[in-house]
ChimeraX commands (.cxc) that place a marker at each C-alpha (Angstrom):
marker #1 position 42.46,130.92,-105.51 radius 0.5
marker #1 position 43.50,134.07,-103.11 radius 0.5
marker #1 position 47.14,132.46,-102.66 radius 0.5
marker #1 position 47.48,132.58,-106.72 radius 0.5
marker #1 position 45.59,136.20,-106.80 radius 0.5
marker #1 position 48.49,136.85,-103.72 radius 0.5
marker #1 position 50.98,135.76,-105.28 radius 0.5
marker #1 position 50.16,137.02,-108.90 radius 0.5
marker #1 position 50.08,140.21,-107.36 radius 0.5
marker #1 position 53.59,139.91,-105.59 radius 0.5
marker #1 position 55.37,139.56,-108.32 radius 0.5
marker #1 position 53.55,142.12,-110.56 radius 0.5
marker #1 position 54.60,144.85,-107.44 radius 0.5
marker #1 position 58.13,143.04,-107.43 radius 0.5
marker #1 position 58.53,143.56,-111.52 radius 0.5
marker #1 position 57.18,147.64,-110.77 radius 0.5
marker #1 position 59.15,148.24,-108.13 radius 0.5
marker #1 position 62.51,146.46,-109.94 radius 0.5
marker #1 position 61.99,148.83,-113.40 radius 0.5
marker #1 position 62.19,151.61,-111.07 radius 0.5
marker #1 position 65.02,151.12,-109.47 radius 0.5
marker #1 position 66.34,150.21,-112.78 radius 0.5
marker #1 position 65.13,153.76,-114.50 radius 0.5
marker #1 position 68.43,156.33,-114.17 radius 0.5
marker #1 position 67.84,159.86,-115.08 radius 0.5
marker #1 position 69.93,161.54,-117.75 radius 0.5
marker #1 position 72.46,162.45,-116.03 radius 0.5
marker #1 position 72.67,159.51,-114.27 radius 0.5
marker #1 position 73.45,157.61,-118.11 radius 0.5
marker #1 position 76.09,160.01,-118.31 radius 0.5
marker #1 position 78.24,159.51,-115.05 radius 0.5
marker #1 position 77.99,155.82,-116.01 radius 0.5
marker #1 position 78.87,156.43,-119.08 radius 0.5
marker #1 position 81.55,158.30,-117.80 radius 0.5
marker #1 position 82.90,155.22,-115.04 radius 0.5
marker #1 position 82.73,153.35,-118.25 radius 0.5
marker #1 position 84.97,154.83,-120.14 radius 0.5
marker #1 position 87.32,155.36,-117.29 radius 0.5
marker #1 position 87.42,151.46,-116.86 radius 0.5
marker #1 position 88.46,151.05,-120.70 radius 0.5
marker #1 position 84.52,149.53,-121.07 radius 0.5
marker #1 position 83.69,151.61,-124.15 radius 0.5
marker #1 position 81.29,149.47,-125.83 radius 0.5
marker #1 position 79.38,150.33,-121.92 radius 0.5
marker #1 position 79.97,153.63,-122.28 radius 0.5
marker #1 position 78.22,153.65,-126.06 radius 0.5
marker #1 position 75.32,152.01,-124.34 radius 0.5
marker #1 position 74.84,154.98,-121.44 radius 0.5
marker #1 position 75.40,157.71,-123.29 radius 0.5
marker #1 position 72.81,156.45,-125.89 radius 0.5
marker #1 position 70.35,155.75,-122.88 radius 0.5
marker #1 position 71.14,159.45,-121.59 radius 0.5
marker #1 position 70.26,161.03,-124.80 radius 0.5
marker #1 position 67.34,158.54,-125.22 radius 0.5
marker #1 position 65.99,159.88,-121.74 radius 0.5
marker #1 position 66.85,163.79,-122.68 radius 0.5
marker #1 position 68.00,164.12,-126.37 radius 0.5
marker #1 position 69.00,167.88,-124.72 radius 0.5
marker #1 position 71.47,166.16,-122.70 radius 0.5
marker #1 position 74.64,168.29,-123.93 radius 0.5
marker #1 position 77.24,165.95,-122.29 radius 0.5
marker #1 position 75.37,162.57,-123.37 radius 0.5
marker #1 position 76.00,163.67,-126.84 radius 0.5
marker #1 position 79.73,165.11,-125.61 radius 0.5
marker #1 position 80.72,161.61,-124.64 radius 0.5
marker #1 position 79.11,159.58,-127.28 radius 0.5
marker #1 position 81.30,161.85,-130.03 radius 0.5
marker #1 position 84.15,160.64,-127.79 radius 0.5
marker #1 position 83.29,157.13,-128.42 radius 0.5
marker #1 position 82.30,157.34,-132.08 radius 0.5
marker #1 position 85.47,158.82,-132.55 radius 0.5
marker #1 position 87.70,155.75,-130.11 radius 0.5
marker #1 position 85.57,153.34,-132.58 radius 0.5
marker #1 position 86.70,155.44,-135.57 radius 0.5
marker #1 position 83.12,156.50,-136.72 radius 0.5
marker #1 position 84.16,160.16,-137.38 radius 0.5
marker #1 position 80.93,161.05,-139.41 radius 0.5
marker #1 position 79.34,159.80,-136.33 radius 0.5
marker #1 position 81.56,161.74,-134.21 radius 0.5
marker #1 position 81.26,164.34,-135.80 radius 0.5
marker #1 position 77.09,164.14,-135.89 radius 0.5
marker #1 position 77.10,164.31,-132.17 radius 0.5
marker #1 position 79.64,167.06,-131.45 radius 0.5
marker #1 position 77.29,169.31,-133.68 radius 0.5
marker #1 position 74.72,168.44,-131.96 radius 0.5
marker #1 position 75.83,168.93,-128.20 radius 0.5
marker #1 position 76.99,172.71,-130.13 radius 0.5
marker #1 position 73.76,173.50,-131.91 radius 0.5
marker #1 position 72.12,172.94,-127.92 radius 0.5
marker #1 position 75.07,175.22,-126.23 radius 0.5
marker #1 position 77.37,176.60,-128.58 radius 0.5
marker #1 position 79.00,177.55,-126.26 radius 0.5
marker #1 position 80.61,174.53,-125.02 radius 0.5
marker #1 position 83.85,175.15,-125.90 radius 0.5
marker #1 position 85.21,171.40,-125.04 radius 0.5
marker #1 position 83.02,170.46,-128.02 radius 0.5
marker #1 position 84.33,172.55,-130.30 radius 0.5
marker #1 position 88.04,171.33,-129.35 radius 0.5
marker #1 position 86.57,167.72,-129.81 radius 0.5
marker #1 position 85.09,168.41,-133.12 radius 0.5
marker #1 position 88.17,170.24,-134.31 radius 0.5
marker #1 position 89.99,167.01,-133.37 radius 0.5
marker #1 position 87.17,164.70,-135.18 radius 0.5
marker #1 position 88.02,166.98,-138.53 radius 0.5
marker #1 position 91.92,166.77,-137.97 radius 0.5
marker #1 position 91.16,163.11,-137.83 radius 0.5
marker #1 position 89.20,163.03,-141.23 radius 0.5
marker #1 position 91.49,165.06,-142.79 radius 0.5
marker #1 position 89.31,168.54,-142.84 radius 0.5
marker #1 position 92.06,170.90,-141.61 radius 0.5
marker #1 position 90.05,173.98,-142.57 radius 0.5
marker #1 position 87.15,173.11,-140.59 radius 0.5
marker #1 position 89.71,171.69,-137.62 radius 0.5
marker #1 position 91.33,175.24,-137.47 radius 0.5
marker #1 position 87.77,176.78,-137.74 radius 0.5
marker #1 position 86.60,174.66,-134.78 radius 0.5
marker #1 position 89.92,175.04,-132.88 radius 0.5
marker #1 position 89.77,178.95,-133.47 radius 0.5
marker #1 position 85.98,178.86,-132.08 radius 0.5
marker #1 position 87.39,176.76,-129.06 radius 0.5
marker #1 position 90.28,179.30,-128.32 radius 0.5
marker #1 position 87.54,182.15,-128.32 radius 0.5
marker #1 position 85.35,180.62,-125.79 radius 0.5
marker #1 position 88.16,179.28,-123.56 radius 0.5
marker #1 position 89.81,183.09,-124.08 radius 0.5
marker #1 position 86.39,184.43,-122.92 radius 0.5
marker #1 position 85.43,181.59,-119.92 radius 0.5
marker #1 position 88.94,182.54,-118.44 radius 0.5
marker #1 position 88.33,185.96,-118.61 radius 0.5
marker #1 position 85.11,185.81,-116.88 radius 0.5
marker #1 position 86.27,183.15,-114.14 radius 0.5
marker #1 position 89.28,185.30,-113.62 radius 0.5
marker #1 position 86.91,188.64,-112.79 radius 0.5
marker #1 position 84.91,186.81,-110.01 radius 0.5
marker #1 position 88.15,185.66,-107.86 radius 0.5
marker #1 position 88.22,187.97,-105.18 radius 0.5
marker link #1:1,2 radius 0.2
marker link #1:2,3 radius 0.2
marker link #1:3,4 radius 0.2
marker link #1:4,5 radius 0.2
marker link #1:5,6 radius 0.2
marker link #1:6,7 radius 0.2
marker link #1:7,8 radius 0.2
marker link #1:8,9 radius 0.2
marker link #1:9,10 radius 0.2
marker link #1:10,11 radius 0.2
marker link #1:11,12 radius 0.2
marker link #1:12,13 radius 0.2
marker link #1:13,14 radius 0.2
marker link #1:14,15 radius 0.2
marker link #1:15,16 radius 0.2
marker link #1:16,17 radius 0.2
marker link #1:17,18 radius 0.2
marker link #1:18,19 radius 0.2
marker link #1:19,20 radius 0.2
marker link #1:20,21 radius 0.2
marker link #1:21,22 radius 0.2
marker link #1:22,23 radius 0.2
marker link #1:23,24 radius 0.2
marker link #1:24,25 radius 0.2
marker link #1:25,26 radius 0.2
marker link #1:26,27 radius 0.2
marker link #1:27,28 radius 0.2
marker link #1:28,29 radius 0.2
marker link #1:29,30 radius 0.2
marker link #1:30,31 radius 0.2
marker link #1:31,32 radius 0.2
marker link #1:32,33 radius 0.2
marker link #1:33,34 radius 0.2
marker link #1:34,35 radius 0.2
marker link #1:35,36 radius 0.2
marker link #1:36,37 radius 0.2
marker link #1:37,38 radius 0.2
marker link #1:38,39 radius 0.2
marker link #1:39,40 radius 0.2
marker link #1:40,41 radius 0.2
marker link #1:41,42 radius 0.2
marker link #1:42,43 radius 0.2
marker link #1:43,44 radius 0.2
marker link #1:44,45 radius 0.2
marker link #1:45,46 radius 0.2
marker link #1:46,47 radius 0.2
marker link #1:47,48 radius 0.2
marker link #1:48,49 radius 0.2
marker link #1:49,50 radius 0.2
marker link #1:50,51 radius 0.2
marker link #1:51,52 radius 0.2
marker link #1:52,53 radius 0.2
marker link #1:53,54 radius 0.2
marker link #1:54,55 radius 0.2
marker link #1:55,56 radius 0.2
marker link #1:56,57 radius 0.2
marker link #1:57,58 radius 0.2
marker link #1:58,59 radius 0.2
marker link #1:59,60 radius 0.2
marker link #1:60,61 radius 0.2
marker link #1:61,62 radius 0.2
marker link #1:62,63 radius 0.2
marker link #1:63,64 radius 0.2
marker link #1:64,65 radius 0.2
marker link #1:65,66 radius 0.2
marker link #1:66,67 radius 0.2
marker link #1:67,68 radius 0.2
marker link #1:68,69 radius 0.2
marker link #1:69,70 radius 0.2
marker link #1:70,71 radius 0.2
marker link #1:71,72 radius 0.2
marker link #1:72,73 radius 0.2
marker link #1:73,74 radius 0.2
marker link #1:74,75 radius 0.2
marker link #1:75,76 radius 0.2
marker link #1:76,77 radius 0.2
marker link #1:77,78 radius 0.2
marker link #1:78,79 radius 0.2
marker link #1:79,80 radius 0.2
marker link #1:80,81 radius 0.2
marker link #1:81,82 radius 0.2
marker link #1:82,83 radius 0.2
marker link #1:83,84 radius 0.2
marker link #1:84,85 radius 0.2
marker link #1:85,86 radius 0.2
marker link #1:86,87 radius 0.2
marker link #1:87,88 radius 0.2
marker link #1:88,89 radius 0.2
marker link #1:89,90 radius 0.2
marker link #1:90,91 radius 0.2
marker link #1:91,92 radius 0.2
marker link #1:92,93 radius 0.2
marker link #1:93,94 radius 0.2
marker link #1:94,95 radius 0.2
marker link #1:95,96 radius 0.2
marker link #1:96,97 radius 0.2
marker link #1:97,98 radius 0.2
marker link #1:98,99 radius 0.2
marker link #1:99,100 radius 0.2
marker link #1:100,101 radius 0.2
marker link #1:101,102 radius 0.2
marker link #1:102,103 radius 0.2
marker link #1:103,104 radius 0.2
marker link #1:104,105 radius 0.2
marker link #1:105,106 radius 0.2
marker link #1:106,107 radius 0.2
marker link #1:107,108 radius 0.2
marker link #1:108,109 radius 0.2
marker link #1:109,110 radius 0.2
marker link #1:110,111 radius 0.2
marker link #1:111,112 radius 0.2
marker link #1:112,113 radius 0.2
marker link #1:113,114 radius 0.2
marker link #1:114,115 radius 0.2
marker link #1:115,116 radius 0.2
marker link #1:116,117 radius 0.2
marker link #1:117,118 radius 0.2
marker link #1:118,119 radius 0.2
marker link #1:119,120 radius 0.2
marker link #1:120,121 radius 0.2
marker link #1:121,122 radius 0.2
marker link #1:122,123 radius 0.2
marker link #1:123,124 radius 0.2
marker link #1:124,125 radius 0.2
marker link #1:125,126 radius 0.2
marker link #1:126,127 radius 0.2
marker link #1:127,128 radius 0.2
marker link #1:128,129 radius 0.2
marker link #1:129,130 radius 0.2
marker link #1:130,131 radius 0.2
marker link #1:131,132 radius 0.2
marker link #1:132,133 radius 0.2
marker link #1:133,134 radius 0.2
marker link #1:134,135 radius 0.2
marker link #1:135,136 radius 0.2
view
């Protein structure tokens, strides 16, 4: 009876021990999502970025990347879902609004590209500025 409680016990601290090594932060999600995508394995990538959002739904570039996949898969309403969504958490993030310009040029929304692609050129205008006054 104490070998079964042993061993019982083994592989209950085996199976905890495995789900953490297993359990990836947020950001984590993201770099393999990232590696992924790099590789060409986009369905992967889908998968990561889903799991980085799952484990932070704030996760700006989890939702950055999984636009970038909607839109490789053609999903633009998708796409275009989580590009507002990384903006409405940083707007900010000026890659984002480049992306979603692109997801609207794609759908055929030229207004709303040139609005997003206007937004982009602001931020990128202002980021350079600012990176340009701190070299010494």
């Amino acid at each position: 009876m104490n070998q079964l409680l042993l061993k019982l016990f083994t592989l209950i601290l085996a199976g905890m021990i495995l789900t953490q090594c297993a359990d990836m932060s947020s950001a984590e999600y993201v770099q393999e999502g990232i590696e992924h995508s790099k590789d060409g394995q986009y369905n992967s990538a889908k998968t990561s970025f889903l799991k980085a959002i799952e484990k932070d739904p704030k996760n700006i570039d989890g939702h950055y990347g999984l636009g970038g996949i909607y839109n490789l898969e053609k999903k633009y309403n998708e796409a275009e879902k989580a590009f507002k969504s990384a903006i409405q958490l940083d707007p900010t993030h000026f890659n984002t609004w480049y992306s979603l310009g692109y997801t609207y040029e794609l759908m055929g929304k030229k207004e709303d590209a040139e609005k997003s692609f206007e937004k982009y050129r602001r931020l990128k205008k202002k980021m350079d500025s600012i990176l340009n006054k701190e070299k010494p």
